[in-house]
MARNUFI-147771 format. One record per residue (C-alpha): residue in one letter; residue number from 1; x, y, z. Coordinates in steps of 0.1 Angstrom, whole numbers. Layout:
resn / resi / X / Y / Z
a / NUM / X / Y / Z
...
// end
This chain:
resn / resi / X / Y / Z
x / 1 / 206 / 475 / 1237
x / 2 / 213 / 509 / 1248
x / 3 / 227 / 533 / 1226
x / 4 / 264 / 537 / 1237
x / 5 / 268 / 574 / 1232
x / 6 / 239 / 584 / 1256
x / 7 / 239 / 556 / 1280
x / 8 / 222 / 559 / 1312
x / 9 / 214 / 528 / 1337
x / 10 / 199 / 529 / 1373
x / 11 / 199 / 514 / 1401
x / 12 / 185 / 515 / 1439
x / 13 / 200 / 494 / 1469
x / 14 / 188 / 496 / 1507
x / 15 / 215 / 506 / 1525
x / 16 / 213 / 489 / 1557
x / 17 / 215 / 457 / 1535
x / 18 / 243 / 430 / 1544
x / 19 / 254 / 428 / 1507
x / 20 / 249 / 465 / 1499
x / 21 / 283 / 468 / 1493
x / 22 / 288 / 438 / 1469
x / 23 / 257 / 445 / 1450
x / 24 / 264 / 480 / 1443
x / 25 / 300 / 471 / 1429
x / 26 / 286 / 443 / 1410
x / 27 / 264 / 464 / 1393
x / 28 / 294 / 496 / 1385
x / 29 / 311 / 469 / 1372
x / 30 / 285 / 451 / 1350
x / 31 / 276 / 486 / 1339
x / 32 / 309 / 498 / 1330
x / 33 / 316 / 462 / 1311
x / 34 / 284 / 467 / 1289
x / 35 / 301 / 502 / 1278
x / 36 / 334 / 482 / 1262
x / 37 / 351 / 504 / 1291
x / 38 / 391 / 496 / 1293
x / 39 / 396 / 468 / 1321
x / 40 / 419 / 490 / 1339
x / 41 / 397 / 516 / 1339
x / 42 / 366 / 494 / 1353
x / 43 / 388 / 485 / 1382
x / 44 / 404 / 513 / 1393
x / 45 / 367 / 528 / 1395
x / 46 / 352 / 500 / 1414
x / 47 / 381 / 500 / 1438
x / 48 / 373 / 537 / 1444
x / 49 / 335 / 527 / 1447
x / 50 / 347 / 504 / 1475
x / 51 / 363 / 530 / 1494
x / 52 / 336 / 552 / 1488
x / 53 / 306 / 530 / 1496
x / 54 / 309 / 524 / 1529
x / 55 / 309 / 552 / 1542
x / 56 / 278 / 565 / 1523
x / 57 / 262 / 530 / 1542
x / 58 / 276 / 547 / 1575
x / 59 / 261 / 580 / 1570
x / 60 / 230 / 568 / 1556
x / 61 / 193 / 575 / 1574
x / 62 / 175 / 548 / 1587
x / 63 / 153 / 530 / 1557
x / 64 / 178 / 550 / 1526
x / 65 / 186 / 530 / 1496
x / 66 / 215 / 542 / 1476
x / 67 / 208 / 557 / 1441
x / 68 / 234 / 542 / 1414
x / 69 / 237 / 554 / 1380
x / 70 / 263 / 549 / 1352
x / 71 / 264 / 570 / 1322
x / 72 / 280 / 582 / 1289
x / 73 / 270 / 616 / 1275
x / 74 / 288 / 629 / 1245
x / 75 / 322 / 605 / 1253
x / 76 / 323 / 612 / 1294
x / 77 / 317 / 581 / 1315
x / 78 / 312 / 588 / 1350
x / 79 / 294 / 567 / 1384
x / 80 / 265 / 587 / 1405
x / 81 / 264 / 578 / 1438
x / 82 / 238 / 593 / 1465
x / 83 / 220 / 584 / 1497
x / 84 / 199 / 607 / 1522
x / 85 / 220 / 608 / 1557
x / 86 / 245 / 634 / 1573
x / 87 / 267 / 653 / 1559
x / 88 / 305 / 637 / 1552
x / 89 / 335 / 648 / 1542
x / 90 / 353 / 622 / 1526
x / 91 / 382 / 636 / 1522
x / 92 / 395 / 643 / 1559
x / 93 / 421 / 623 / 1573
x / 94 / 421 / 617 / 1608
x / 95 / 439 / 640 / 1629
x / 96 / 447 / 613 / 1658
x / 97 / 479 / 597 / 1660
x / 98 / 481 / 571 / 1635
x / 99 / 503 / 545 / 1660
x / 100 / 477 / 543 / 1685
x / 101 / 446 / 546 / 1665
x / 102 / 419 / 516 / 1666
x / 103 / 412 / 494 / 1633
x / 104 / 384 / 515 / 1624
x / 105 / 403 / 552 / 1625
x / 106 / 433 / 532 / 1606
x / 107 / 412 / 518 / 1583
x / 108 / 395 / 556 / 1577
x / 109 / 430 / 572 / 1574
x / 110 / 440 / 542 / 1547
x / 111 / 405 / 550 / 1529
x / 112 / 411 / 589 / 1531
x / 113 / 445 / 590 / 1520
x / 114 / 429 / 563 / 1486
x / 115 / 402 / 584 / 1477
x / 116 / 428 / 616 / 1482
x / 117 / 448 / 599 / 1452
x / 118 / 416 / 600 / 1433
x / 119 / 407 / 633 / 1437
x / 120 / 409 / 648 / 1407
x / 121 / 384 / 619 / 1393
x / 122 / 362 / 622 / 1424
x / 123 / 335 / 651 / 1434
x / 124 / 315 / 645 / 1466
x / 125 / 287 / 672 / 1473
x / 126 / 261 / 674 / 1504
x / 127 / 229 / 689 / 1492
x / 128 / 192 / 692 / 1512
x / 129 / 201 / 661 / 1530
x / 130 / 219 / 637 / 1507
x / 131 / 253 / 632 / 1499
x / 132 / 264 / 630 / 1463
x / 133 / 296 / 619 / 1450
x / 134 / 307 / 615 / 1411
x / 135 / 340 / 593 / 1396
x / 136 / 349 / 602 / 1363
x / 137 / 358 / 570 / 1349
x / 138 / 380 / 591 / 1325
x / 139 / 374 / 570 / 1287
x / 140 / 367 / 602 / 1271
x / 141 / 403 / 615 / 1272
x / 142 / 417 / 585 / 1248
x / 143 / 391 / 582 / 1225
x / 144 / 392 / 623 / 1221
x / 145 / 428 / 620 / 1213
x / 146 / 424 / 592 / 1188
x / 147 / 395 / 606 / 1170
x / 148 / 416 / 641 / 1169
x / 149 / 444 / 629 / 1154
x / 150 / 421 / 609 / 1129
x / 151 / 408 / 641 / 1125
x / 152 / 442 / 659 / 1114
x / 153 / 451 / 630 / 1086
x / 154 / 418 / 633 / 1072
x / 155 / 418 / 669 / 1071
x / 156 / 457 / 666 / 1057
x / 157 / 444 / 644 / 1030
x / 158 / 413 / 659 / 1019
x / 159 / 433 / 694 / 1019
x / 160 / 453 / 676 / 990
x / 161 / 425 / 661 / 974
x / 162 / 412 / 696 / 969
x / 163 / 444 / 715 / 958
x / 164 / 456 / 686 / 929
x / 165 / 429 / 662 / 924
x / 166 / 393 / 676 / 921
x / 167 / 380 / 703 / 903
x / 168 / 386 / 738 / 917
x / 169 / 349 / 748 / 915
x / 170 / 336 / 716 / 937
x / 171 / 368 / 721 / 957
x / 172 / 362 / 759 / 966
x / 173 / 318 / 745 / 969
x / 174 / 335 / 720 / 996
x / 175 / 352 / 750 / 1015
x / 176 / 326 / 781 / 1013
x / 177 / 297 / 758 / 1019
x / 178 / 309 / 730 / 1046
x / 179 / 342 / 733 / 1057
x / 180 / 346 / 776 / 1065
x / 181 / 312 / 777 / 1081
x / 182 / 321 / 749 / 1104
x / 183 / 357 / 761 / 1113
x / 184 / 337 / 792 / 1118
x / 185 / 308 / 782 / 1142
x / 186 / 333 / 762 / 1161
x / 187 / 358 / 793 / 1169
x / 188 / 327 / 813 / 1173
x / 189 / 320 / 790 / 1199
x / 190 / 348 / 793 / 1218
x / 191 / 348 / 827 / 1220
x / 192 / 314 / 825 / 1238
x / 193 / 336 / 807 / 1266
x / 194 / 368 / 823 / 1267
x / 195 / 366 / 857 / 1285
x / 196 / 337 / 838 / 1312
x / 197 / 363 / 812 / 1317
x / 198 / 391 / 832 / 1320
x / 199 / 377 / 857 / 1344
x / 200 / 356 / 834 / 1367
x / 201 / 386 / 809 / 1373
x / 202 / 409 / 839 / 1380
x / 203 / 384 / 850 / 1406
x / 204 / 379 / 821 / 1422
x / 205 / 420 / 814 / 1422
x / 206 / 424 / 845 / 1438
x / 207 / 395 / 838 / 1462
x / 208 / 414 / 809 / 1474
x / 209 / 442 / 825 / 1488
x / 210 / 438 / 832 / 1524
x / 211 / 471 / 853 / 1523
x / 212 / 478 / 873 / 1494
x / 213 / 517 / 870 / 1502
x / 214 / 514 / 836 / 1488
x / 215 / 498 / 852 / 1459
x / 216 / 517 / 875 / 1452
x / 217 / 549 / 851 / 1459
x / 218 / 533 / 827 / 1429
x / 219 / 525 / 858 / 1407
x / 220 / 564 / 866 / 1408
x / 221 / 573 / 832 / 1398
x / 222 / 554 / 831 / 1370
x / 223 / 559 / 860 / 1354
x / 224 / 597 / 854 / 1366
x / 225 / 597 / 823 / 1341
x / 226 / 576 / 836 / 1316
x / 227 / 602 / 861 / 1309
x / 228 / 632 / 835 / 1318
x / 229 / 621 / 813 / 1285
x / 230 / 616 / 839 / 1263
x / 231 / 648 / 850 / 1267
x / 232 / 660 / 818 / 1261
x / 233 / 636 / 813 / 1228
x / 234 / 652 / 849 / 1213
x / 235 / 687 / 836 / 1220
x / 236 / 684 / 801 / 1210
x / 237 / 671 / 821 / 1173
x / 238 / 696 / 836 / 1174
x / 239 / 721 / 812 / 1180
x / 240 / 696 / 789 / 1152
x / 241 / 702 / 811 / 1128
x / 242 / 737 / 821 / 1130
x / 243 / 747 / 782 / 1127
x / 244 / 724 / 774 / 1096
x / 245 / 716 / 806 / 1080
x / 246 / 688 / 796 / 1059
x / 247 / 689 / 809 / 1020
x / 248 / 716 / 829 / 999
x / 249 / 725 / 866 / 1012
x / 250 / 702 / 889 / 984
x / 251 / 686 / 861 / 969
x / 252 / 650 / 878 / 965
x / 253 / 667 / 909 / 950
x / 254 / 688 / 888 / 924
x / 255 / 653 / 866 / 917
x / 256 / 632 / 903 / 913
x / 257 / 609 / 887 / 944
x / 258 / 586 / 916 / 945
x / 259 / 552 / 902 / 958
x / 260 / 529 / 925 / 980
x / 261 / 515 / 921 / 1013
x / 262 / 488 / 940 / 1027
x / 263 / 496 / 943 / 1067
x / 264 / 475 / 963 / 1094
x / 265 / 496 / 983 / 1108
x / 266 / 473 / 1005 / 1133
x / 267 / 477 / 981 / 1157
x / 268 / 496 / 992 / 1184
x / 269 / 526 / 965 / 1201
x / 270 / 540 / 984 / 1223
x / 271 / 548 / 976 / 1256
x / 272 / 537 / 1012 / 1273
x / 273 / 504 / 1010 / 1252
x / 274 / 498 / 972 / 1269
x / 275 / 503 / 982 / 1303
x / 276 / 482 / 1015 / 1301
x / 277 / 457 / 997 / 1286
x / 278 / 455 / 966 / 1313
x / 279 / 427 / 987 / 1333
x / 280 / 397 / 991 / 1308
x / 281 / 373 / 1022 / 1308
x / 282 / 344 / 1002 / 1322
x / 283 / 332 / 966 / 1331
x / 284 / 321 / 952 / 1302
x / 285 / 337 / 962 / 1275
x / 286 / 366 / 939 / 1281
x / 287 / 341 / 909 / 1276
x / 288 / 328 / 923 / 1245
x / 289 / 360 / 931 / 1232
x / 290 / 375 / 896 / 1248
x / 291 / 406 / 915 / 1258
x / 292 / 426 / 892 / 1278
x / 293 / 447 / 912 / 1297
x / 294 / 420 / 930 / 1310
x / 295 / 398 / 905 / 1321
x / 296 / 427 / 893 / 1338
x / 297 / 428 / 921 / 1355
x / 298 / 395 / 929 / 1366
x / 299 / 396 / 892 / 1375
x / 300 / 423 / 898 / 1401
x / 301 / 405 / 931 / 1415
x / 302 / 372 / 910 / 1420
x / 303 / 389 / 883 / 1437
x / 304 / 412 / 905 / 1461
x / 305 / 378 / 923 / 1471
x / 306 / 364 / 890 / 1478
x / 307 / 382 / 888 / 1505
x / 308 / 374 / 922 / 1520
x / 309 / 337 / 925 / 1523
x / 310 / 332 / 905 / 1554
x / 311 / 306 / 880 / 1564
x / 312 / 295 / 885 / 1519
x / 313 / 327 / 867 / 1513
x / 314 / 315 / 832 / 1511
x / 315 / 287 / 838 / 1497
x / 316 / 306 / 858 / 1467
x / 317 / 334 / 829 / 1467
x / 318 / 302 / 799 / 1463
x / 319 / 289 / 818 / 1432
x / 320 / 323 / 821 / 1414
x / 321 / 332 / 785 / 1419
x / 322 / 297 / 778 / 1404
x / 323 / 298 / 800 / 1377
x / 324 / 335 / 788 / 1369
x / 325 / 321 / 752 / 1370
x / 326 / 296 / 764 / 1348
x / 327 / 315 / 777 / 1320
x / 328 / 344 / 746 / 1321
x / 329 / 312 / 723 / 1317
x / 330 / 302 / 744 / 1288
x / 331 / 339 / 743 / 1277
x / 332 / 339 / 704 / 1280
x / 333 / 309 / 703 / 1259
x / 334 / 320 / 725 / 1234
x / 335 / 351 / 704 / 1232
x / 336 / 336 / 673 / 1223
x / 337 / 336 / 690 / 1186
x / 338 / 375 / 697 / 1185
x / 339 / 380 / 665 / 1162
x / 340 / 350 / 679 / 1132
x / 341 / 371 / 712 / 1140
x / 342 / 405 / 698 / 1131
x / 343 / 391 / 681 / 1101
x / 344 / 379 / 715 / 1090
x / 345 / 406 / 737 / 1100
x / 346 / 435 / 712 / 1083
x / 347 / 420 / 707 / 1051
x / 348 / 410 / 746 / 1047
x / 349 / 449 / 754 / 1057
x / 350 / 459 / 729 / 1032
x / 351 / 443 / 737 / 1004
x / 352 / 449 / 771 / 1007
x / 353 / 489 / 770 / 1011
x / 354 / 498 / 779 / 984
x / 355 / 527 / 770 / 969
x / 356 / 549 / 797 / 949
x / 357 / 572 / 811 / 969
x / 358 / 571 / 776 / 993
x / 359 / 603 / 764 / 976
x / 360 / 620 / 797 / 983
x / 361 / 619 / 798 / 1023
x / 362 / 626 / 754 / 1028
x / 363 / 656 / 767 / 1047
x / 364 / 641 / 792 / 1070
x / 365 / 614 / 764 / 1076
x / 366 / 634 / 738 / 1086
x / 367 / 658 / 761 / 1105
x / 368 / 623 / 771 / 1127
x / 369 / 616 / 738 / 1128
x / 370 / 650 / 728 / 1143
x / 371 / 645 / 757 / 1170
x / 372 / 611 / 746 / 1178
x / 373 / 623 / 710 / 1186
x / 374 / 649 / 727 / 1207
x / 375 / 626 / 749 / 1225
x / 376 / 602 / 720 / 1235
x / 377 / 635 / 700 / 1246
x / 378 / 645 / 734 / 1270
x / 379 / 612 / 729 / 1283
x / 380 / 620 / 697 / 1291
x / 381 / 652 / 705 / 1309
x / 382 / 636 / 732 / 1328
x / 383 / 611 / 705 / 1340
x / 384 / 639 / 683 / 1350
x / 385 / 661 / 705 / 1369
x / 386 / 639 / 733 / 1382
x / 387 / 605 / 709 / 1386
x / 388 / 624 / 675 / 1393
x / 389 / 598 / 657 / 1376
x / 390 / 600 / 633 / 1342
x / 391 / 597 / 654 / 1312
x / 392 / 585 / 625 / 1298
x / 393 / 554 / 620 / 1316
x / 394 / 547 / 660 / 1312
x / 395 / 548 / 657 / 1273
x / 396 / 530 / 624 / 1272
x / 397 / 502 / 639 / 1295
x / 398 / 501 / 672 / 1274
x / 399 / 497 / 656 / 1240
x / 400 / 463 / 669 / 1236
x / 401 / 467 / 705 / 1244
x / 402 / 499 / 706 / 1220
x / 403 / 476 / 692 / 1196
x / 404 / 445 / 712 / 1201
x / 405 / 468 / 744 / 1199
x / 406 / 486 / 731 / 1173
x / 407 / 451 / 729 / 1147
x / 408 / 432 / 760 / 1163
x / 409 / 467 / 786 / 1162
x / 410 / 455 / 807 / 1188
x / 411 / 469 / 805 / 1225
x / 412 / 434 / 824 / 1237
x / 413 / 413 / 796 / 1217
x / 414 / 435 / 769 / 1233
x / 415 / 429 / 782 / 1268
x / 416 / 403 / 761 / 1282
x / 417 / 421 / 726 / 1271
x / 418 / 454 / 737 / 1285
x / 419 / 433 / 744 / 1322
x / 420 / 419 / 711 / 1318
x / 421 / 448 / 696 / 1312
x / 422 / 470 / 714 / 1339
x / 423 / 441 / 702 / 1365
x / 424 / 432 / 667 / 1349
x / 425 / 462 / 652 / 1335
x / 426 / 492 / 669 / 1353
x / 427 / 473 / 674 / 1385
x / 428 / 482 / 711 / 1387
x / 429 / 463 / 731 / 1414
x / 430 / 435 / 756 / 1402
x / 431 / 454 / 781 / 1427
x / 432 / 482 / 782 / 1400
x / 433 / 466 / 772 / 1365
x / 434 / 437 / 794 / 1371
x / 435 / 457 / 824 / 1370
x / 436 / 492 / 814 / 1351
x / 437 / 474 / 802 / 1318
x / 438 / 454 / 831 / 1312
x / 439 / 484 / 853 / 1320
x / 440 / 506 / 831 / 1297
x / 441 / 482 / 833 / 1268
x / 442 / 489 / 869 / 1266
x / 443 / 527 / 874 / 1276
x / 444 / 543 / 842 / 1270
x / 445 / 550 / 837 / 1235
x / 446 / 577 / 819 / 1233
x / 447 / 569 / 806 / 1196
x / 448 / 564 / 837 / 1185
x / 449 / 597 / 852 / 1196
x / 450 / 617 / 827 / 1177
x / 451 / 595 / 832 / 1146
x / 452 / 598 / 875 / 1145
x / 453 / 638 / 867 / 1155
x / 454 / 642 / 838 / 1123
x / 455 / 619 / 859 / 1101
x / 456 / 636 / 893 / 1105
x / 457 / 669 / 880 / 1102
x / 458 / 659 / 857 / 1071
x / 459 / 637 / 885 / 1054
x / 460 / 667 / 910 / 1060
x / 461 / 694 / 886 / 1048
x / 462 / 674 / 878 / 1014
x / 463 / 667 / 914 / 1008
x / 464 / 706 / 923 / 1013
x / 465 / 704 / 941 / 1047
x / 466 / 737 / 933 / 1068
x / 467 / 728 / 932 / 1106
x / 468 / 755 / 937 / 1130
x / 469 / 764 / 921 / 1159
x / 470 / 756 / 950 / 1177
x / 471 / 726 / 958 / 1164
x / 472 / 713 / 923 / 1176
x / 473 / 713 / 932 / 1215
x / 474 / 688 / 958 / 1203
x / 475 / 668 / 934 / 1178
x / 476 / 664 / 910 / 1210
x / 477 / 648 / 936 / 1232
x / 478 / 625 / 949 / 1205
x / 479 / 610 / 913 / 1200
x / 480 / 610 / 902 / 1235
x / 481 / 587 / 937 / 1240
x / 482 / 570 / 925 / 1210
x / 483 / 559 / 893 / 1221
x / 484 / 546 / 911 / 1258
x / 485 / 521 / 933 / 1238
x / 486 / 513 / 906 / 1212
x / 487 / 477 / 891 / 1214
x / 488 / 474 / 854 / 1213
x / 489 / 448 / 852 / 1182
x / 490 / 459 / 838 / 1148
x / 491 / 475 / 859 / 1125
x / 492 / 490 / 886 / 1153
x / 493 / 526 / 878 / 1148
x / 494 / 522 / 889 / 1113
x / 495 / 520 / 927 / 1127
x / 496 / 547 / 921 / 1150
x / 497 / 567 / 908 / 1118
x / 498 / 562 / 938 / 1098
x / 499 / 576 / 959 / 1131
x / 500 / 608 / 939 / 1135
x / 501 / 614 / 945 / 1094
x / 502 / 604 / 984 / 1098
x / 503 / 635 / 983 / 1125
x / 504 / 657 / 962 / 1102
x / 505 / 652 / 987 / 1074
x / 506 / 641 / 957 / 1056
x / 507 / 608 / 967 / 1031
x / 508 / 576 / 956 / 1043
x / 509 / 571 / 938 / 1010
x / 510 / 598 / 912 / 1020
x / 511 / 568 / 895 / 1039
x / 512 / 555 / 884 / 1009
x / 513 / 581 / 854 / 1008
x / 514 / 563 / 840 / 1040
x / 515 / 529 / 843 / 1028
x / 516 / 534 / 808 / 1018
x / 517 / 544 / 790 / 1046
x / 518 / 528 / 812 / 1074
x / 519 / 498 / 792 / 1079
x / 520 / 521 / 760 / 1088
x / 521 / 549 / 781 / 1107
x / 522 / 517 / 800 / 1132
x / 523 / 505 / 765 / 1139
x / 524 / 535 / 749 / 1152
x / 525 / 546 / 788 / 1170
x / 526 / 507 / 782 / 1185
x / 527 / 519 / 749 / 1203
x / 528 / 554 / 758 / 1212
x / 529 / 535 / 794 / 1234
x / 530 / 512 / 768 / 1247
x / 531 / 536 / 744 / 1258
x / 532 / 555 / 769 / 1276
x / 533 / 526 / 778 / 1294
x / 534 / 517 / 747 / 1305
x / 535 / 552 / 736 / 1316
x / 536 / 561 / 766 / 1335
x / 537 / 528 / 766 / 1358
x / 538 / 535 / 727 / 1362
x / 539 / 570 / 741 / 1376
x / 540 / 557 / 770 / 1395
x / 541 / 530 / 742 / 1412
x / 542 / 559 / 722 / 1421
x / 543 / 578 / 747 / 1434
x / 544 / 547 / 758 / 1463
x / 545 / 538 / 720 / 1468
x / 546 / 508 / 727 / 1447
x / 547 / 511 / 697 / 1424
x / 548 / 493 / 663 / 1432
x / 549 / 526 / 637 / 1422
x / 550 / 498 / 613 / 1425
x / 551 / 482 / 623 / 1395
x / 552 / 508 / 634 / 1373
x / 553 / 529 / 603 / 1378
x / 554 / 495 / 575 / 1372
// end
């Protein structure tokens, strides 16, 4: 028996055979059966083998055989098909007149316009003479999500197991020695990946566009939303909070709630300091520091120039695509460890929360809770009227970048799963997620506006400071500049916190109160950023025809 993690089976089959065709999908589909792979699965990849086939046979040189090969490698199933002959693109319909075309040209519009629908599980090369083409059979998806959310209600219960049942010696051996250094390693990781990824796919989006009008046209709808729901997260707080307002006017005062909270404040949120500091001093730095926003933007500069250096261009545009196919691949693999990660990363947060002032601040928790859900249901709105697509396909499709942001806390982290996703699952074009994720890991932080708006107001209310109405215009401007110059890594809003309370005249000690419940209230501000992201690039790809319905609707 092969092992069924690293499976690999091979076949050859002459091409000019009569039952080339039938013996090649017999053997896909006794392949894929001895893998355990989902029925529907097996048969939506042999029926795109059977479009795909025969027109390798066609193209094949006299005396070819075509090369099969099923495999599984680290959860990914996917079909290898080659054969030496001339080059082919699939993936051209015929430009005839369909009405008057002959069986054959009908038959190779039907067959383009099936293998179309399958593009975004489909990759066909032509290399030295032989055409290659790939089908991601796509089992890896489910079983990642299942084994993640296993993940997250191990790590929930072993988190309690540590706090109240075992000993506090074996349960801080447990963390220092196993559970911090993998948590560690894994973000480490990801750090590797995240400035490549973001600034190859950037240059390669920007590469794409023949006009830079349309660039420019999708660059102003996406910043034009960005800012639309954050607006809307800082009002909907507002409005949150002035319906429910969470705990008794002076209660910390009246209770002597005194605990200190050491906050960095040298960091610098402001808005003027982010945009001056969007062109960095040199190249590289921005890598080494893994500044977003920079990266972003030399991104842009090296894909505008792209365009300009003549008969380079090519070339230039050949290497990004490979290098941003390089570093998703290492992304992918990386991924594969997100459930260990989880595990980790849950039981750590658990079994440190701790628990004292946790009582204190139910209300403001459930009162962010309650926003939150409303937030992610305004995303759902937005995706019905201004996207006119089913919001509940987009969430359903999203689960597992909502949940990887949701156990990493960090927008930046979550990057390369939201892409995927985007691409993958909702069938985004690269044109738009390429350059709206990146961008919305760093300005779009939706979550965190409602959690500096709930927090200030809360912090100021137990503490006795009355805000006027008219001091909240002012408040809402201050957080929405806030959340521009915020950076998407765990733990920033707790800066941007202690700003909003310096503005309330509320003492930075106040903050105190949240140490409790932070760790629970960054996760679920983590997923709500992320989810904006990802929902307003899937309206934005809507808007310029640049989302495959196909795919987001299978």
């Amino acid at each position: 028996m092969a092992n069924k993690t690293f499976f690999n089976k091979k076949t050859e089959i002459p091409a000019a055979s009569a039952a080339a065709l039938g013996d090649c999908l017999a053997f896909i589909e006794g392949a894929l059966g001895e893998l355990g792979t989902d029925r529907k699965l097996i048969l939506r990849s042999v029926l795109t083998a059977e479009e795909l086939i025969p027109q390798f046979i066609e193209s094949a040189d006299e005396g070819a055989s075509l090369r099969l090969q099923v495999k599984k490698l680290l959860g990914d199933v996917s079909i290898s098909i080659s054969v030496r002959g001339r080059e082919l693109d699939l993936l051209e319909s015929y430009g005839g007149d369909l009405a008057h075309a002959g069986d054959s040209e009908a038959q190779q519009v039907i067959r383009s316009i099936l293998l179309k629908a399958q593009s975004d599980r489909l990759k066909v090369t032509h290399r030295r003479g032989v055409n290659h083409a790939r089908i991601l059979v796509g089992q890896a998806q489910k079983s990642m999500a299942a084994w993640t959310v296993g993940a997250l209600i191990c790590g929930i219960l072993l988190g309690l197991a540590m706090k109240f049942l075992l000993p506090a010696s074996f349960s801080l051996g447990v963390s220092t020695y196993l559970l911090n250094p993998v948590k560690t390693m894994f973000m480490n990781a990801l750090k590797i990946v995240i400035a490549p990824v973001v600034f190859f796919s950037i240059v390669s989006c920007i590469a794409q566009f023949k006009d830079l009008a349309e660039l420019g046209r999708i660059a102003a709808k996406v910043m034009g939303i960005y800012l639309l729901t954050t607006v809307i997260a800082v009002a909907l707080s507002l409005g949150t909070f002035a319906l429910l307002h969470p705990g008794d006017f002076g209660f910390a005062l009246s209770q002597g709630i005194t605990e200190a909270v050491d906050v960095d404040m040298s960091t610098d949120t402001s808005l003027l300091s982010t945009l001056v500091n969007i062109v960095p001093s040199n190249f590289l730095r921005p890598f080494l520091e893994s500044d977003t926003l920079q990266i972003i933007f030399l991104g842009v500069l090296c894909g505008v120039a792209i365009g300009m250096v003549g008969k380079y261009a090519p070339l230039l545009q050949d290497f990004f695509e490979a290098c941003n196919s390089l570093f998703l691949t290492i992304t992918t693999i990386i991924s594969r460890v997100i459930p260990l990660a989880v595990f980790a990363s849950t039981a750590i947060m658990v079994n440190d929360l701790g628990g004292g002032s946790l009582l204190g601040v139910l209300g403001l928790f459930g009162t962010y809770l309650v926003t939150i859900v409303s937030m992610l249901a305004i995303y759902g709105l937005l995706i019905l009227v201004f996207g006119r697509l089913n919001p509940l396909t987009f969430f359903k499709k999203n689960r597992e970048g909502m949940l990887t942001s949701l156990t990493l806390s960090s927008s930046s982290a979550s990057m390369p799963t939201n892409m995927r996703v985007c691409t993958d699952r909702l069938g985004v074009s690269p044109k738009v997620c390429s350059f709206s994720i990146p961008l919305g890991a760093t300005v779009n932080m939706d979550g965190t506006c409602i959690l500096l708006t709930l927090s200030g107001l809360f912090l100021a209310r137990a503490y006795g400071v009355a805000v006027p109405v008219s001091a909240m215009t002012s408040l809402a401007i201050t957080i929405i500049l806030l959340s521009l110059g915020c950076p998407g890594v765990p733990g920033a809003a707790f800066v941007c916190i202690a700003v909003v309370l310096e503005n309330l005249h509320v003492p930075i000690e106040a903050m105190g109160l949240l140490m409790g419940i932070y760790p629970i209230i960054d996760m679920i501000g983590t997923m709500s950023n992320t989810t904006g992201d990802v929902a307003c690039t899937t309206i934005v790809a809507k808007s310029e025809n640049l989302l495959d319905m196909q795919v987001y609707n299978s």
